[in-house]
C-alpha positions in Angstrom: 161.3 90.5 158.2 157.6 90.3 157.1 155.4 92.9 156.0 152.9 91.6 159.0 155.7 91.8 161.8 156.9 95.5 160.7 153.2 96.7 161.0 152.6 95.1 164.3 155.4 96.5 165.5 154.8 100.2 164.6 151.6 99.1 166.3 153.7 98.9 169.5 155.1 102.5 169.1 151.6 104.1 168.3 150.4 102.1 171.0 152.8 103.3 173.0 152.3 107.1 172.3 148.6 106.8 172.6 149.1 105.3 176.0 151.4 108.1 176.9 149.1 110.8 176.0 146.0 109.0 177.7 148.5 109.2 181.0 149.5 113.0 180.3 146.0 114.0 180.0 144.6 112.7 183.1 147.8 113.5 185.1 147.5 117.2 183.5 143.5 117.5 183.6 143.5 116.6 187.2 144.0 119.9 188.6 142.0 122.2 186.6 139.1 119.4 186.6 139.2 119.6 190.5 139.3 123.5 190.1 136.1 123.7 188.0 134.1 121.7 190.6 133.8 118.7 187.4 135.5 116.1 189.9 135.8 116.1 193.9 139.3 115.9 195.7 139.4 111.7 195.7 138.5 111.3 192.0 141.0 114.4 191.3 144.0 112.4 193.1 142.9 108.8 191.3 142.9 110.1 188.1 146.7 111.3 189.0 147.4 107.8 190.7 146.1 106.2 187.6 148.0 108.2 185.4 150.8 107.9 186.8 150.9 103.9 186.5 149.3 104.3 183.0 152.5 106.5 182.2 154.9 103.8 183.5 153.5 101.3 181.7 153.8 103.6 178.2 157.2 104.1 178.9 158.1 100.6 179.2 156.0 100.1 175.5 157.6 102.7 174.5 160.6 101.8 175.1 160.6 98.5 173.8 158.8 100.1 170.6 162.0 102.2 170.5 164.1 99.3 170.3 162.5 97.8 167.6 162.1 100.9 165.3 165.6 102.3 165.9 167.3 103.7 163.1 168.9 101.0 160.8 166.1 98.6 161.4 163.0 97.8 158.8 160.5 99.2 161.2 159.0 102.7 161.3 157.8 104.8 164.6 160.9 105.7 166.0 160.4 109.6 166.9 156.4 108.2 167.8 158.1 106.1 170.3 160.5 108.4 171.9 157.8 111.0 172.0 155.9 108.0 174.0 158.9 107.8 176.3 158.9 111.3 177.0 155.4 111.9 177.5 154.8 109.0 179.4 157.8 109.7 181.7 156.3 113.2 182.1 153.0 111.9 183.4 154.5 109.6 185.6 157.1 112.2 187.2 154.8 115.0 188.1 152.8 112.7 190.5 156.1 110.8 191.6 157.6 114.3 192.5 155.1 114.6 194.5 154.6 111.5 196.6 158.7 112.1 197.1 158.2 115.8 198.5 155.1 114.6 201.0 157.4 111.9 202.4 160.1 114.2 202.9 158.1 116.8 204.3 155.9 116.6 207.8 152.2 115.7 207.9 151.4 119.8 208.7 149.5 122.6 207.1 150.6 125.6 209.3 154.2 127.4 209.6 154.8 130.1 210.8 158.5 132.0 212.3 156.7 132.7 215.7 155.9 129.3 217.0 155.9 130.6 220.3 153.4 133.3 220.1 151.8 133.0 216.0 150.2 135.6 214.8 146.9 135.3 214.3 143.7 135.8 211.3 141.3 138.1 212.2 140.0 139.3 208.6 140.3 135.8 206.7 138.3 134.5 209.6 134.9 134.3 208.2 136.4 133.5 204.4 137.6 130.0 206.0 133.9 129.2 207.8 134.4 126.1 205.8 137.6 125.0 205.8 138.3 121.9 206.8 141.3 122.9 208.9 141.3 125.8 211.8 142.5 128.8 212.1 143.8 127.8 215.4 147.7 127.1 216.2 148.1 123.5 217.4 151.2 124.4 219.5 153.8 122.2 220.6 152.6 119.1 218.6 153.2 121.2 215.4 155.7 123.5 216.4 158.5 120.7 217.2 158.0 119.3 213.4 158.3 122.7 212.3 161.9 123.1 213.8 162.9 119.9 212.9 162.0 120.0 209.3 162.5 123.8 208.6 165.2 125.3 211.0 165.6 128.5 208.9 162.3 129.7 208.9 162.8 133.2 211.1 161.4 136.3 211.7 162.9 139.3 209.6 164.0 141.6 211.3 164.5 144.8 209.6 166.6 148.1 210.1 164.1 150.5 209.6 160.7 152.0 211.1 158.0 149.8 211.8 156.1 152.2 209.3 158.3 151.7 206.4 158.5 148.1 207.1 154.7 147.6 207.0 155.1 149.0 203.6 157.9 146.9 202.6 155.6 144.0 204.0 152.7 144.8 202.7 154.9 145.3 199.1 156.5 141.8 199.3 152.6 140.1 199.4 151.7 142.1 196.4 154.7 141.4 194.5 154.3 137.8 195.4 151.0 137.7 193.4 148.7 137.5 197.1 145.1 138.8 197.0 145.2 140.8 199.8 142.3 140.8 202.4 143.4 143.3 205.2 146.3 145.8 205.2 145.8 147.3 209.1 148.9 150.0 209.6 147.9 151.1 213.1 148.3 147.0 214.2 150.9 145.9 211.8 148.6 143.6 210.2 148.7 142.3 206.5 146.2 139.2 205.4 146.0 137.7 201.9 145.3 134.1 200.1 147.0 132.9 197.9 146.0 130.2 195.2 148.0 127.4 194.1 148.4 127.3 190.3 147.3 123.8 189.5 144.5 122.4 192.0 144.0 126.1 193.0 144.2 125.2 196.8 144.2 128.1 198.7 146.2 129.1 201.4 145.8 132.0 203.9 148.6 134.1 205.1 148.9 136.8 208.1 152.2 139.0 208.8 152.3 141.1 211.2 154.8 144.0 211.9 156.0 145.1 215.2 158.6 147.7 216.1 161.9 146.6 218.0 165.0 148.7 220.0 166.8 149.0 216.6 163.9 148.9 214.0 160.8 146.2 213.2 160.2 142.7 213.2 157.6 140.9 210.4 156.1 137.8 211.6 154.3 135.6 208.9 152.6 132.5 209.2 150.9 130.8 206.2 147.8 127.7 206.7 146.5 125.6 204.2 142.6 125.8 204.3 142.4 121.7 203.0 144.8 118.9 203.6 146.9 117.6 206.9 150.3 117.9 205.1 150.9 120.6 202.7 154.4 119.1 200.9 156.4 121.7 202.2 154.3 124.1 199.9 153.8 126.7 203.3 157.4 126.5 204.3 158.5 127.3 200.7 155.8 130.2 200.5 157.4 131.4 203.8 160.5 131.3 202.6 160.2 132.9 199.3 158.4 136.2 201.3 161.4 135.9 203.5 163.7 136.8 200.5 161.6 139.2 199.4 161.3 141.7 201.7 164.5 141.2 202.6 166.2 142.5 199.7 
């Protein structure tokens, strides 16, 4: 094989890694550009839609480049081409992920286990003046998704004093990283935020705490300020409080 060929195709594999990296770094600079205020919400998701198909198409040059280079062959930039594949598939997973989990979960921002009767923000109130989304339950139209989609999302209810369970409530928020806004014993009220680690999206919760005939009951419900769906991300927050206070 000629000199010429082997150096085009080592071409390939650097090619191929550069593309991958290109496709990593916009995937992974999305979020913290959108967080700094350097890009709005639409050129935040483009640069992840972009990425994404720029990191397909560095896998499949990659790939190819991997072929070519493997061991026993003339043709150097193996390892650059496998690190091309990995990259690459990287920066086009993350976003996939994604699209997969907001197809799988409902077009809603707002769960709560008290469909019925939710409790409601009083404190975050003012913090969410402009917010695109309200702090107002939509009722039925929400609630029957809710069921549907998440079955298991439940009240706690607790063996022991509502007292002692407004501890262990307000416990469970702090241990789950939540900035807490309003901790009101005398009404069994606990509000916090809490901030998504990539885009930093933030999300308000409210618990409340009410006493039953053989101990308390904690209510939470958990609304995205931005965004009709959520990808489940309120359900799972939900769910991980759940277990906490639980144990």
């Amino acid at each position: 094989m000629s000199t010429a060929l082997a150096n085009k195709l080592s071409r390939m594999a650097l090619l191929g890694f550069a593309a991958a990296l290109l496709a990593a770094s916009m995937v992974g600079a999305a979020g913290p550009a959108y967080r700094l205020r350097l890009v709005d919400l639409d050129v935040a998701f483009s640069l992840l839609r972009w990425g994404a198909w720029l990191g397909l198409v560095a896998v499949l040059v990659a790939l190819a480049a991997a072929w070519v280079t493997r061991p026993g062959t003339r043709n150097r930039g193996f390892m650059l081409a496998l690190a091309g594949v990995v990259c690459g598939g990287i920066a086009f997973g993350a976003p996939f992920a994604m699209l997969q989990n907001a197809k799988k979960a409902p077009p809603i921002h707002d769960i709560t286990t008290d469909t019925g009767n939710p409790p409601r923000f009083v404190a975050i109130v003012p913090l969410r003046s402009s917010a695109p989304n309200s702090v107002e339950y939509e009722g039925e139209a929400i609630a029957k998704q809710q069921h549907a989609a998440y079955p298991d999302i439940q009240p706690a209810l607790l063996a022991i004093p509502r007292d002692a369970a407004f501890e262990q409530a307000l416990n469970g928020a702090r241990d789950l990283g939540w900035e807490i806004v309003a901790a009101v014993p005398n009404e069994g009220r606990i509000e916090a935020t809490d901030t998504t680690s990539w885009f930093g999206f933030k999300d308000d919760i409210v618990v409340r705490v009410t006493p039953t005939a053989s101990g308390s009951r904690i209510d939470v419900r958990s609304l995205s300020r931005l965004g009709k769906g959520d990808l489940g991300k309120n359900a799972a927050r939900v769910r991980a409080y759940l277990q906490r206070i639980r144990q």
